[in-house]
Backbone as CSV, one residue per row, in Angstrom:
resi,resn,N_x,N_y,N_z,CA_x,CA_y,CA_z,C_x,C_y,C_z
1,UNK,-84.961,39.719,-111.550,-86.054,39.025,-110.884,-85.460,38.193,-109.756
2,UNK,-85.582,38.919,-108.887,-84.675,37.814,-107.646,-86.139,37.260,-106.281
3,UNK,-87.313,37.228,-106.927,-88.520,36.565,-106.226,-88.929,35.079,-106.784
4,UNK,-88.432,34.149,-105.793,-88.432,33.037,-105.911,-89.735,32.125,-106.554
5,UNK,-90.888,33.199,-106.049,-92.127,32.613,-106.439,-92.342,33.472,-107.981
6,UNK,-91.418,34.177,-108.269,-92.187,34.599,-110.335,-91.389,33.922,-110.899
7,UNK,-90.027,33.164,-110.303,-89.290,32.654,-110.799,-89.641,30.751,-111.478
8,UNK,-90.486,30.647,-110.504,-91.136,29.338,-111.407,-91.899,29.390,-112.356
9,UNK,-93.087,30.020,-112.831,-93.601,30.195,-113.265,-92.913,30.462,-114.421
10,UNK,-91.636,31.405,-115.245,-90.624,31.579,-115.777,-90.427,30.444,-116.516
11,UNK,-89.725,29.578,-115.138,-89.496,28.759,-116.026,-90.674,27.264,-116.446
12,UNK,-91.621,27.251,-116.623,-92.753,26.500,-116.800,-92.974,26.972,-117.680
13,UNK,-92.972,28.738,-118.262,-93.655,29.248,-119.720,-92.447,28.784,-120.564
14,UNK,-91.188,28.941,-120.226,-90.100,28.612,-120.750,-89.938,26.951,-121.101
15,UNK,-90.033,26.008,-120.491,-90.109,24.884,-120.502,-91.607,24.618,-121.398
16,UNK,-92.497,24.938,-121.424,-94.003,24.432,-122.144,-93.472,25.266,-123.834
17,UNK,-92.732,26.113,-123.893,-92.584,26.844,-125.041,-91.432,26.279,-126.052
18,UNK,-90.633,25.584,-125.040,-89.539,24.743,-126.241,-90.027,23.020,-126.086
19,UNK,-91.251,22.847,-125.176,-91.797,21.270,-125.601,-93.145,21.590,-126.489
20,UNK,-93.458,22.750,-126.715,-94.303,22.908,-127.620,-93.647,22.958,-129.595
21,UNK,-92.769,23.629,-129.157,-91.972,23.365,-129.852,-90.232,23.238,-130.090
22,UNK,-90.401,21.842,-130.269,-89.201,20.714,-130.172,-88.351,21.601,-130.647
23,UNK,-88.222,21.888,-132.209,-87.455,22.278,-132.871,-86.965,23.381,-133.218
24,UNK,-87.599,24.310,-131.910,-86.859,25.671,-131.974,-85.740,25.752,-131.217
25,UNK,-85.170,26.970,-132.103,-83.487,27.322,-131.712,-83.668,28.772,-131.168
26,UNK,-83.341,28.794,-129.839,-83.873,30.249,-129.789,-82.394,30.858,-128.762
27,UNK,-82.118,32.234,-128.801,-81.383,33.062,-128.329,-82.135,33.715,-127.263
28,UNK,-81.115,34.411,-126.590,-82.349,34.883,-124.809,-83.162,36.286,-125.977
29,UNK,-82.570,37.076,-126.520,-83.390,37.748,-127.071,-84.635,37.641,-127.707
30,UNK,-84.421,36.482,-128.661,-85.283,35.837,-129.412,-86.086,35.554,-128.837
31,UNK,-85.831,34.858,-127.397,-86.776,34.099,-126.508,-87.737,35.267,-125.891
32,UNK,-87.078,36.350,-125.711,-87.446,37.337,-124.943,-88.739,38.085,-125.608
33,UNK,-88.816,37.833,-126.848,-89.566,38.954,-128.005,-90.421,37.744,-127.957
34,UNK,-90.524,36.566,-128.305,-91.438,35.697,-128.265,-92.389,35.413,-127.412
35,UNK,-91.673,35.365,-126.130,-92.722,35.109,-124.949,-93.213,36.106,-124.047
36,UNK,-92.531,38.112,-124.905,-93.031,39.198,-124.102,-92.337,39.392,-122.884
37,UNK,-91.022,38.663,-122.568,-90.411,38.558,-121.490,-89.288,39.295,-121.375
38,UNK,-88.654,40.033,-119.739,-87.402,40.540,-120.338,-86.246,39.529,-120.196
39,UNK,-85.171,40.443,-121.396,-84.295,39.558,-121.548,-83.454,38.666,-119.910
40,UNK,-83.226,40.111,-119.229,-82.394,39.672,-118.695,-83.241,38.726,-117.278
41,UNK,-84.589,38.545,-116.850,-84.904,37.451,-116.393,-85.065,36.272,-116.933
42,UNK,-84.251,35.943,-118.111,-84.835,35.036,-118.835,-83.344,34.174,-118.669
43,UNK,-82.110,34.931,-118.649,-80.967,34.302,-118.255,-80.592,33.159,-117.715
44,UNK,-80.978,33.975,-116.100,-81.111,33.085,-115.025,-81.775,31.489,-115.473
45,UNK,-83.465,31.641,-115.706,-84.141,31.052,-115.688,-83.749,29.916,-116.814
46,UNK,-82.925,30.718,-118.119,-82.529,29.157,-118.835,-80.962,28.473,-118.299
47,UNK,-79.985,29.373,-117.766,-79.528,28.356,-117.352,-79.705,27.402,-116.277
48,UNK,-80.612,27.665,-115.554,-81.526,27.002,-114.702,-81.347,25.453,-115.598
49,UNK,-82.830,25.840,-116.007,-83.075,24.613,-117.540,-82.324,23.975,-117.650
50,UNK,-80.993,24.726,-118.287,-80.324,23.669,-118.650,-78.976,22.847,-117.601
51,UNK,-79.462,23.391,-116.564,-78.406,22.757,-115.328,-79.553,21.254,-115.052
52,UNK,-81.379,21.724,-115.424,-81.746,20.655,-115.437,-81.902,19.610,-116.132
53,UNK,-81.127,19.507,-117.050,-80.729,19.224,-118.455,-82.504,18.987,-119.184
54,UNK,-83.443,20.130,-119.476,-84.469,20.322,-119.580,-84.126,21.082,-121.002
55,UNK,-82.962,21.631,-121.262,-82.709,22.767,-122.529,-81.064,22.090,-122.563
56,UNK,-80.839,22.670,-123.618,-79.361,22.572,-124.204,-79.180,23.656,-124.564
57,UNK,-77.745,23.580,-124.533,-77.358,25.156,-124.988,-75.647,25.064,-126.044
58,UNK,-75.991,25.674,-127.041,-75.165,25.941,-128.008,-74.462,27.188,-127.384
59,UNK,-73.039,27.376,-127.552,-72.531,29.220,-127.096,-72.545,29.662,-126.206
60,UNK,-72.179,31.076,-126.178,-72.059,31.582,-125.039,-72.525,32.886,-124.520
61,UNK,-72.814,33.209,-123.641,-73.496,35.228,-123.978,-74.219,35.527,-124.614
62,UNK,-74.127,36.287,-125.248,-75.208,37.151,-126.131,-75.482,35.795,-127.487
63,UNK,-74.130,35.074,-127.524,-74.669,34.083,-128.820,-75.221,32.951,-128.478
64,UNK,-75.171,32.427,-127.365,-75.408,31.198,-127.181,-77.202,30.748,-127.687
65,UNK,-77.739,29.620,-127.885,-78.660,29.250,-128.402,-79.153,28.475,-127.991
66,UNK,-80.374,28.086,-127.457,-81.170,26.885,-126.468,-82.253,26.248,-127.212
67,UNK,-82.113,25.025,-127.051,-83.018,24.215,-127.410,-83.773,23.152,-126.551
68,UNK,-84.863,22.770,-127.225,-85.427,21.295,-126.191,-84.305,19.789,-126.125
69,UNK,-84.093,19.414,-124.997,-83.332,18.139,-124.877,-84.637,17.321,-124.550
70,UNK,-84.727,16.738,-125.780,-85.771,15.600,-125.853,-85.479,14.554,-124.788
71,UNK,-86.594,13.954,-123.966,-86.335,13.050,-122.801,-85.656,11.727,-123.582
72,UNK,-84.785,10.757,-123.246,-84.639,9.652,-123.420,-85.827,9.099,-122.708
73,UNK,-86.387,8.157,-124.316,-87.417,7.125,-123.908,-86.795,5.226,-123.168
74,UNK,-87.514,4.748,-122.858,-86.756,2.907,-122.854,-88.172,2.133,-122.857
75,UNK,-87.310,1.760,-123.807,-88.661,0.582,-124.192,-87.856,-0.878,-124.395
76,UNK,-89.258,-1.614,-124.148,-89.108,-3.042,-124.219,-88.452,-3.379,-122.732
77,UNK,-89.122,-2.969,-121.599,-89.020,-3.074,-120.397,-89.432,-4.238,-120.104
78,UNK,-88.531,-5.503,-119.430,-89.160,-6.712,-119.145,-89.712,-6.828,-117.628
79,UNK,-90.690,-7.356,-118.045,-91.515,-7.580,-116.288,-91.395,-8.705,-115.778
80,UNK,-90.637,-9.540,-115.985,-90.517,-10.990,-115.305,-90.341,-11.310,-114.283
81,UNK,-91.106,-12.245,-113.366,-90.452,-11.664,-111.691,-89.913,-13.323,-111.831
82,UNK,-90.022,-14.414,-112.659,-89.964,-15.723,-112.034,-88.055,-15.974,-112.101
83,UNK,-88.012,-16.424,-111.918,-86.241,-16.868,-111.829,-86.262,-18.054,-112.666
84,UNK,-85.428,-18.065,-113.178,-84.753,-18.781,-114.431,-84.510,-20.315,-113.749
């Protein structure tokens, strides 16, 4: 898939499919049978992901394994503007 415009979309089904679910561990194959996609556009598109640190990745090649990288939250943000 070397068309820039099917290539987002890719990764948006890809990205909505491991924040839908957090806790899947998925392989490009795995990923591939799940979302009806072929394998080998699916490559590209997760290491994409995870260059956006959007996925993580366990392995390498044929073994490697991707998951959701949950956002860091911050809380207890102080709003104080007065000076001490």
């Amino acid at each position: 898939m070397n068309n820039p415009q099917a290539i987002f979309p890719l990764q948006l089904e890809c990205t909505l499919y491991f924040e839908t679910n957090q806790y899947a561990y998925e392989t490009v194959e795995g990923l591939s049978l799940r979302l009806g996609r072929n394998a080998a556009d699916l490559v590209k598109t997760l290491e994409h992901l995870v260059k956006l640190d959007i996925l993580q990745v366990d392995g390498e090649g044929l073994n490697a394994v991707y998951c959701y990288n949950q956002p860091k939250l911050v809380s207890g943000v102080e709003l104080s503007w007065e000076k001490s």
